[in-house]
C-alpha positions as CSV (number, residue, x, y, z in Angstrom):
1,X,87.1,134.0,155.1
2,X,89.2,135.6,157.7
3,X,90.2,139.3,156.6
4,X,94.2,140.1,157.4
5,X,94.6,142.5,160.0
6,X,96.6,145.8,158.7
7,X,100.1,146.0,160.8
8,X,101.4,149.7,159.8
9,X,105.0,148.2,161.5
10,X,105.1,145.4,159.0
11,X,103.5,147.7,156.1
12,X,106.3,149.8,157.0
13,X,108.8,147.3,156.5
14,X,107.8,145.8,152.9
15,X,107.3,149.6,151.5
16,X,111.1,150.1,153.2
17,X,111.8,146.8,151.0
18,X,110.3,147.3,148.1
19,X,112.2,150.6,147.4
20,X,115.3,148.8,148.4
21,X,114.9,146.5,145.4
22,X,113.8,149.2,143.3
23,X,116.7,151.0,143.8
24,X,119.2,147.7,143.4
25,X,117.7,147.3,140.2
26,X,117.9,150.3,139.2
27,X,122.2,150.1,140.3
28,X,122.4,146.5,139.1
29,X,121.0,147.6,135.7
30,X,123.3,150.9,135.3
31,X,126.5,148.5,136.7
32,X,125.7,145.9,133.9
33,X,125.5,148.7,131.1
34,X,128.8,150.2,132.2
35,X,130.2,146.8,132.5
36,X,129.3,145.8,128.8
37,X,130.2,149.4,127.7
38,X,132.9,148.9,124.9
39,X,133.1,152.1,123.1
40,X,134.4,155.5,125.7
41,X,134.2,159.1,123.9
42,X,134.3,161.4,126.6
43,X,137.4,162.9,126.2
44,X,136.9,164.1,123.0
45,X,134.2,166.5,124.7
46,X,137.0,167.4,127.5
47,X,139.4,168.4,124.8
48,X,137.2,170.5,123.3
49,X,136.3,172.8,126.0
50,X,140.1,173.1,126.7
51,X,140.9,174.4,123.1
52,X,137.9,176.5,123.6
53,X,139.5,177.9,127.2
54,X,143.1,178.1,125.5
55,X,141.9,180.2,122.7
56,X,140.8,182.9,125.5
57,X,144.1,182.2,127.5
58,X,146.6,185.3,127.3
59,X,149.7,183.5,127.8
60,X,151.0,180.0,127.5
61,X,151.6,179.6,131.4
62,X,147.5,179.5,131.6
63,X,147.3,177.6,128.3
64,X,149.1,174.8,129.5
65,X,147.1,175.0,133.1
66,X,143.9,174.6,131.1
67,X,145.0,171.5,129.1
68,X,146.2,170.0,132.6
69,X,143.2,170.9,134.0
70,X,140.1,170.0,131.5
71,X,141.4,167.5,129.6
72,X,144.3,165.5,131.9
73,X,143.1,165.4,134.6
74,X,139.7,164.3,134.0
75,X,141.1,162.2,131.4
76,X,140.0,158.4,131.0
77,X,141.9,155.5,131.8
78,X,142.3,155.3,127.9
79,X,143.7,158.9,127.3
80,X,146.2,158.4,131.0
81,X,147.5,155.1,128.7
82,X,147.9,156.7,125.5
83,X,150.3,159.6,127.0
84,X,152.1,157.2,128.4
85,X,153.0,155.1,125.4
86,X,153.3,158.3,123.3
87,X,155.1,160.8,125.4
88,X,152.4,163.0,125.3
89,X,152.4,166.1,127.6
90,X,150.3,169.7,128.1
91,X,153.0,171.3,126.9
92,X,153.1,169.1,123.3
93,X,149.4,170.1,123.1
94,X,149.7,174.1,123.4
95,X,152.0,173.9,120.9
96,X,150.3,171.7,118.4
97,X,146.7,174.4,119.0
98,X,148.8,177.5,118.5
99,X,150.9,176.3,115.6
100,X,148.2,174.5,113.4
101,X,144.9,176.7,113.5
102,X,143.9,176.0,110.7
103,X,144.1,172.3,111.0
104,X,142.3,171.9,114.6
105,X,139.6,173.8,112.7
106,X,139.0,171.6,110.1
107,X,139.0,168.2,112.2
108,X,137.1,169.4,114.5
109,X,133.9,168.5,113.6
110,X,134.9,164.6,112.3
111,X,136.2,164.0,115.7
112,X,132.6,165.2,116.9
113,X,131.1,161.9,115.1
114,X,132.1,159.4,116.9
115,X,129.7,159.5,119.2
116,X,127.6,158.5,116.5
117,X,129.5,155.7,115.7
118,X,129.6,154.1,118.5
119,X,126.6,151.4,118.1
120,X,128.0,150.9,115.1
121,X,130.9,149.5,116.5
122,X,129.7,147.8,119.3
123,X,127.8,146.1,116.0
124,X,130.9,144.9,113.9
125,X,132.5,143.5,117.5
126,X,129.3,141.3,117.8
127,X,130.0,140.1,114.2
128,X,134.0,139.8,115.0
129,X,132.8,137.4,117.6
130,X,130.7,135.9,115.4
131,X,133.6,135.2,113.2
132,X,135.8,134.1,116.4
133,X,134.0,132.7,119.0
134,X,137.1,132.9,121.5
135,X,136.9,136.7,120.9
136,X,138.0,138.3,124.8
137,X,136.9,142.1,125.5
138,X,138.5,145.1,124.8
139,X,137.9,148.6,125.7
140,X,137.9,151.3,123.4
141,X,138.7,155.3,124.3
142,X,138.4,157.5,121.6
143,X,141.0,160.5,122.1
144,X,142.7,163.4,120.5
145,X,146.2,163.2,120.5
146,X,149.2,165.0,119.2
147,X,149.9,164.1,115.6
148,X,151.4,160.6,116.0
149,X,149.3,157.9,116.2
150,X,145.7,157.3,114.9
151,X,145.6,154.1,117.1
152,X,147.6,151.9,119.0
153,X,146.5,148.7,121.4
154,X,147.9,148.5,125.4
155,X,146.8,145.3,127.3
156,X,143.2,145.1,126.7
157,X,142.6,149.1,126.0
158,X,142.5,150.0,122.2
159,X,143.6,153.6,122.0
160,X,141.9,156.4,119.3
161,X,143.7,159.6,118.4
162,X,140.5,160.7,116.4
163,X,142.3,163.8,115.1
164,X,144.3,161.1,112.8
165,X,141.5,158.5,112.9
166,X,138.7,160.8,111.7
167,X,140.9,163.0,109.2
168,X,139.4,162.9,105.5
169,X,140.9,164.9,102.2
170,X,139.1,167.7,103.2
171,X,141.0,168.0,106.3
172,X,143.4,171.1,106.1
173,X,146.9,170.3,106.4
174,X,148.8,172.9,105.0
175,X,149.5,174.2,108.5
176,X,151.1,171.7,110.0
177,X,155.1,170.8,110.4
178,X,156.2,170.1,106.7
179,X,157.0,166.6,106.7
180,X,153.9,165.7,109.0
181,X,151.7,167.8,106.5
182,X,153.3,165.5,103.4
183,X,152.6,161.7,104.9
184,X,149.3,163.0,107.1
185,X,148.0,164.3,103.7
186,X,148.7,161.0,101.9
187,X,146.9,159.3,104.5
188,X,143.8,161.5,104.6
189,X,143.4,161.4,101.4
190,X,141.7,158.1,101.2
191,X,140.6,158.1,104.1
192,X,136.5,158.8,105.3
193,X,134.7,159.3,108.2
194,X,133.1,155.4,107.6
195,X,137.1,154.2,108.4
196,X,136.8,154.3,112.2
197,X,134.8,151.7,112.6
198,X,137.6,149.6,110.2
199,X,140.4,151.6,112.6
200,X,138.7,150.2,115.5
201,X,138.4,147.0,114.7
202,X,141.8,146.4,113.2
203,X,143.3,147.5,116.8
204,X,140.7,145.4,118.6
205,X,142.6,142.1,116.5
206,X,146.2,143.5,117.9
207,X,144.1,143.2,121.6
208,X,143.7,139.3,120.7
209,X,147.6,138.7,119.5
210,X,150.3,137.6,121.5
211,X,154.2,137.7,121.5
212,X,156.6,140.4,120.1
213,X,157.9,139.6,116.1
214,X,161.8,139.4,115.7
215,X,162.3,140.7,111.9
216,X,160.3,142.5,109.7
217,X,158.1,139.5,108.4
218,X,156.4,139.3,111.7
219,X,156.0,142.8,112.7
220,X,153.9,142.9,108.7
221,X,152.4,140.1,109.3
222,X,150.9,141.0,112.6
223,X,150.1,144.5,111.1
224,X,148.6,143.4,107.7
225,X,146.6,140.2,109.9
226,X,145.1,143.2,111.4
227,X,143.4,144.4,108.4
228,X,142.2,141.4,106.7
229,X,140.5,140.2,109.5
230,X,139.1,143.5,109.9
231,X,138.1,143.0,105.9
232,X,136.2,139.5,106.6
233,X,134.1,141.6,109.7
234,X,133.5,144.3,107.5
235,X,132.2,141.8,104.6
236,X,134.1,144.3,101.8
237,X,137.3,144.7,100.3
238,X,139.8,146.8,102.8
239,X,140.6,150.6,100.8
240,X,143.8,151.6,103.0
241,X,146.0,153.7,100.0
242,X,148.8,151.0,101.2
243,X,146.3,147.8,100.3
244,X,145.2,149.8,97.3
245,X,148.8,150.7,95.9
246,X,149.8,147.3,97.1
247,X,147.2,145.4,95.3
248,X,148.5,147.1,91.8
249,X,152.4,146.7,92.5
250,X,152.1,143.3,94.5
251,X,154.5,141.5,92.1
252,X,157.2,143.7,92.2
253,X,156.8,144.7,96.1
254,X,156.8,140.7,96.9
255,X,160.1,140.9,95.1
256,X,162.0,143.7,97.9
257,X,159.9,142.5,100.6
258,X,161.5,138.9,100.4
259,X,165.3,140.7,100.4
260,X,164.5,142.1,103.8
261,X,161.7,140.2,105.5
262,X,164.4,139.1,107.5
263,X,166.0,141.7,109.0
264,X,165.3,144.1,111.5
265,X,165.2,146.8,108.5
266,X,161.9,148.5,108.8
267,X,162.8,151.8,106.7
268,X,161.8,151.0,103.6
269,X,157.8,149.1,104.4
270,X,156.5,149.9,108.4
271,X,156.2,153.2,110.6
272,X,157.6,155.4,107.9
273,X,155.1,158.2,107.4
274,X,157.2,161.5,106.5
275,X,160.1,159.1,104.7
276,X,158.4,157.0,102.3
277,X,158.7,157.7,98.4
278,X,155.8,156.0,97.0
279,X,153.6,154.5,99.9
280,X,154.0,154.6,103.3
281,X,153.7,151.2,105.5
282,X,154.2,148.8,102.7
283,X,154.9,146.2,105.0
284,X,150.8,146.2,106.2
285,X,150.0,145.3,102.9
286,X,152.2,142.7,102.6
287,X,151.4,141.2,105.9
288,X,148.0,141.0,104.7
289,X,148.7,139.7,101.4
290,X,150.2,136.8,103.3
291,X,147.2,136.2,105.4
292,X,144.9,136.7,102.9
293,X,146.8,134.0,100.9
294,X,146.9,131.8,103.9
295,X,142.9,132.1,104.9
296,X,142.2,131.6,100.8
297,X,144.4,128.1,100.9
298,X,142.7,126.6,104.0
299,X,140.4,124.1,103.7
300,X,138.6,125.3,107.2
301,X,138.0,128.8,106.9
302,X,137.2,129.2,110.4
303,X,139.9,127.3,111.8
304,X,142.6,129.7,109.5
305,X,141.1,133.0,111.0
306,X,141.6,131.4,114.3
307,X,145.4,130.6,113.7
308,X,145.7,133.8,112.1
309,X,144.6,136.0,115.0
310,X,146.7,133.3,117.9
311,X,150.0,133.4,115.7
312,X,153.0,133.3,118.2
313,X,154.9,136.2,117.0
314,X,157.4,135.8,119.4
315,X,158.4,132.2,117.7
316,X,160.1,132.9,114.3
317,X,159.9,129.2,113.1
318,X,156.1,129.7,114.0
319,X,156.2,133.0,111.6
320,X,157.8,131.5,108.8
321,X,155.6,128.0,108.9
322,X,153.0,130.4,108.8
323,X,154.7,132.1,105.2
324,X,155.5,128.7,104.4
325,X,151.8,127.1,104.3
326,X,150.2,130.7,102.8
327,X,151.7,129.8,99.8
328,X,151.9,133.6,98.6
329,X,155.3,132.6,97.7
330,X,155.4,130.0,95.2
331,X,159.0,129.0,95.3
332,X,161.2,127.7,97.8
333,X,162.8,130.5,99.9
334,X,166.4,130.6,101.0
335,X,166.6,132.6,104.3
336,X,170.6,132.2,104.5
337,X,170.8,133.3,100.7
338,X,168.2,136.2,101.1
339,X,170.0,137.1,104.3
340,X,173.3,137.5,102.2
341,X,171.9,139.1,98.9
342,X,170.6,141.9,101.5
343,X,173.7,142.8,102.9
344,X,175.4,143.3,99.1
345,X,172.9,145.8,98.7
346,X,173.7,147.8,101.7
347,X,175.2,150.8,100.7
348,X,178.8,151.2,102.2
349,X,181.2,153.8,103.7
350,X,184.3,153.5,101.3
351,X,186.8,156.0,102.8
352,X,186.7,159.1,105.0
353,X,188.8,162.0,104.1
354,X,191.2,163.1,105.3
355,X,191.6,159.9,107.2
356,X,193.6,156.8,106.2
357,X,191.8,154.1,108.0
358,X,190.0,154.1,111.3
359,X,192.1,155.6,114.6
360,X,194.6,157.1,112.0
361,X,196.1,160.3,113.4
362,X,195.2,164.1,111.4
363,X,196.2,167.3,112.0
364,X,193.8,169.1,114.0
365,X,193.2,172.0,111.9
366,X,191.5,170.0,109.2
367,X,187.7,171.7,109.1
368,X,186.1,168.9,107.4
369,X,185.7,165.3,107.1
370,X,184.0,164.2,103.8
371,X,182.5,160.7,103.7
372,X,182.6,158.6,100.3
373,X,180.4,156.0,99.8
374,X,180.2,153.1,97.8
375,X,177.2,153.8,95.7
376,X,174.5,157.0,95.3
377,X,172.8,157.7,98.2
378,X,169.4,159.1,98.0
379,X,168.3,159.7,102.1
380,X,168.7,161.6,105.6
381,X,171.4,161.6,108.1
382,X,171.8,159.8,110.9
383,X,174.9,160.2,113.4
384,X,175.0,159.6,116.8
385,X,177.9,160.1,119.8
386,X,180.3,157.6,120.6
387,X,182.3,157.1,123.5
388,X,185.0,159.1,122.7
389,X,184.9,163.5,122.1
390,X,182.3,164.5,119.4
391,X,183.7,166.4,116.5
392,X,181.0,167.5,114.3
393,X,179.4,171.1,114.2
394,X,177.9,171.3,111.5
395,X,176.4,169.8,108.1
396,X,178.0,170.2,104.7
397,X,175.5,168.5,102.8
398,X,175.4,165.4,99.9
399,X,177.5,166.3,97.2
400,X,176.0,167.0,93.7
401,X,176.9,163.0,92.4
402,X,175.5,161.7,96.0
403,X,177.7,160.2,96.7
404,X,179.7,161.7,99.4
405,X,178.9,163.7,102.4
406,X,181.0,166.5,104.0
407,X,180.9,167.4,107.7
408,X,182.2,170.5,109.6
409,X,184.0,169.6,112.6
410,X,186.3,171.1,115.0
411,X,188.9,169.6,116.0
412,X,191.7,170.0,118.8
413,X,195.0,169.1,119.1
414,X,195.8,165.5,121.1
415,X,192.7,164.5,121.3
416,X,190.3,161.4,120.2
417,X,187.0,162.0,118.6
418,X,184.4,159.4,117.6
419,X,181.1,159.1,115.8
420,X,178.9,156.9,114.3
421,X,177.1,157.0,111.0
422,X,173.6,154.5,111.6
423,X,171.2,152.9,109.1
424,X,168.4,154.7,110.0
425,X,168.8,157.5,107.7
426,X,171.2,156.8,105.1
427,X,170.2,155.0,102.6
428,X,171.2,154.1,98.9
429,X,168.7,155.4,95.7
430,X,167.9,152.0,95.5
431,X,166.2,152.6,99.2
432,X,168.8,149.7,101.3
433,X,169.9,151.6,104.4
434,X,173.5,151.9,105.0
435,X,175.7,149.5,107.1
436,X,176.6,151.2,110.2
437,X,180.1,152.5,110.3
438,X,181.9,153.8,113.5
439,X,184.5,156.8,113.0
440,X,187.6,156.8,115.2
441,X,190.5,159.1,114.9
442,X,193.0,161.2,116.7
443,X,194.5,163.9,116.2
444,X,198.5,165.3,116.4
């Protein structure tokens, strides 16, 4: 047998190639894990090291420079979109640190763990797709934000602010601004560090939705869709303190809900934290009451999950088909009639004093204008500008019955003045919000 000659040039050559493969491999392999990668925690690390800076920071110049510097600017794509949808800014931050000690403190550690959590979610995605084979991929960035959301869904980017997310009862809230400390508190209190992966998974459905709801009933049911599909992934019953509350008052909640389902009223059941007076977000546990309803009537399980999750929202008739085949409502529903009954219970603005009727003429050293209403009230205050002078300086307060409200105002001679009183904070002690009424007058 003829031995092969040795060529160092083509020895040469094969070595050169061989550790060109080696090292695509090694670049394919890393690409393909970064590719796959669902779950992003890194700026949870970044934020850190700024609070750690800002604490050594003499002034809040160099504060602010930190934040920008540490945790900005080196944020993820995941923390550039959260700021973005939430107003965030350096400044918001240094404030939050230096105001709330006592808080940061506490959640710091929980917002540590999700770094641990992280397999654990890529897990319950697997079994999500398990569950719905159309499934498309999502991104998830784990963040600290600034008090106001503990998640919320952008494209295909599902966005944490752990120190919401990861808040338990143990979390210390007594430092924070008094009406975020009341509904944060009520939401950590049922709340443990097992929740983000049900937190995750819940935005990870709103990734899959499509169009925007028109009324109340839509906007619940694409919130409350959210966490009964995250229920059937996590294989156990869904312990929200909405769900649980809602589970022993459903009766009577199905009762309001129906009244305004239909409106573009969300006061009383979605996105109202610091105002509710039982439960906040009422309206997530009756979206999911409705889907839960739905899924439990269809004969094809896996055909309901998949018209739960691909609901056009932006198509009321599609909504209320949807309501309609759940069966959670047992009688036949009158939209026109509901519609109407609503309105009665709208509190109303029955006479201003000392005004007549709207663009009647007053002298202009009256100091106040006091506001009757048709009913007790029981809420905030809510005025805005119109296009005419302004008038009001200050606030009088309800009186002792509720049901009037003085303003201070200053008024000038010859001159028009206008105001408007909204819905979105007064409300009757039945909890309907007022119907708006525009103030108009002049004066001698």
């Amino acid at each position: 047998m003829r031995r092969p000659v040795f060529n160092p040039a083509m020895h040469a050559k094969r070595k050169l190639l061989g550790t060109f493969l080696s090292a695509f491999l090694i670049s394919w392999n890393v690409s393909a894990q970064e590719s796959t990668q669902r779950v992003f925690t890194q700026d949870i690390d970044n934020f850190w090291v700024a609070f750690d800076s800002i604490q050594a920071a003499n002034d809040s110049f160099h504060q602010i420079q930190l934040i920008k510097t540490i945790y900005i600017d080196k944020g993820s794509e995941g923390l550039k979109a959260f700021m973005q949808l939430r107003s965030y800014s350096a400044e918001k931050w240094v404030q939050l640190i230096n105001r709330s000690p006592k808080f940061w403190a506490s959640v710091r550690p929980n917002t540590l763990t999700t770094k641990e959590k992280a397999p654990m979610i890529e897990a319950s995605i697997r079994r999500f797709k398990e569950l719905y084979p159309q499934l498309s991929d999502a991104k998830m960035y784990f963040t600290v934000g600034a008090l106001s959301s503990g998640g919320t869904t952008t494209r295909n980017l599902i966005l944490i602010g752990s120190e919401i997310a990861t808040a338990t009862k143990n979390t210390d809230v007594s430092d924070l601004p008094e009406g975020t400390s009341k509904w944060l508190g009520d939401v950590f209190k049922d709340q443990s560090l097992d929740n983000i992966i049900a937190v995750n998974i819940h935005e990870y459905v709103h990734t899959q939705q499509r169009g925007n709801p028109k009324n109340l009933l839509g906007h619940s049911i694409k919130e409350g869709s959210c966490d009964f599909i995250t229920e059937l992934v996590m294989g156990q019953p869904m312990q929200n303190n909405y769900i649980q509350y809602g589970r022993l008052h459903e009766k009577d909640l199905a009762e309001k809900f129906k009244v305004e389902m239909y409106t573009t009223q969300f006061g009383n059941w979605l996105y109202n934290g610091s105002r509710a007076k039982t439960m906040a977000d009422l309206g997530y546990y009756m979206g999911y009451a409705i889907c839960k309803s739905y899924y439990n009537n269809a004969s094809d399980k896996k055909n309901a999950i998949k018209e739960i999750i691909e609901l056009n929202y932006s198509d009321s008739t599609a909504v209320e088909n949807f309501l309609s085949a759940s069966k959670f409502y047992t009688e036949t529903l009158n939209k026109a009639a509901l519609r109407a009954q609503f309105e009665v219970l709208r509190p109303r603005v029955v006479s201003i004093e000392p005004l007549k009727k709207e663009d009647s003429t007053v002298i202009a050293d009256a100091v106040e204008l006091k506001i009757v209403f048709s009913t007790r009230m029981d809420g905030g205050v809510s005025i805005i500008k119109g296009k005419e002078t302004y008038p009001i300086i200050g606030l009088g307060g309800f009186s002792d019955d509720k049901t009037s409200y003085t303003l201070k105002v200053k008024l000038e001679p010859g001159n028009v003045y206008e105001f408007v009183m909204t819905d979105f904070g007064f409300k009757s002690a039945t909890g309907y919000p007022l119907k708006p009424y525009r103030v108009r007058f002049r004066t001698q």
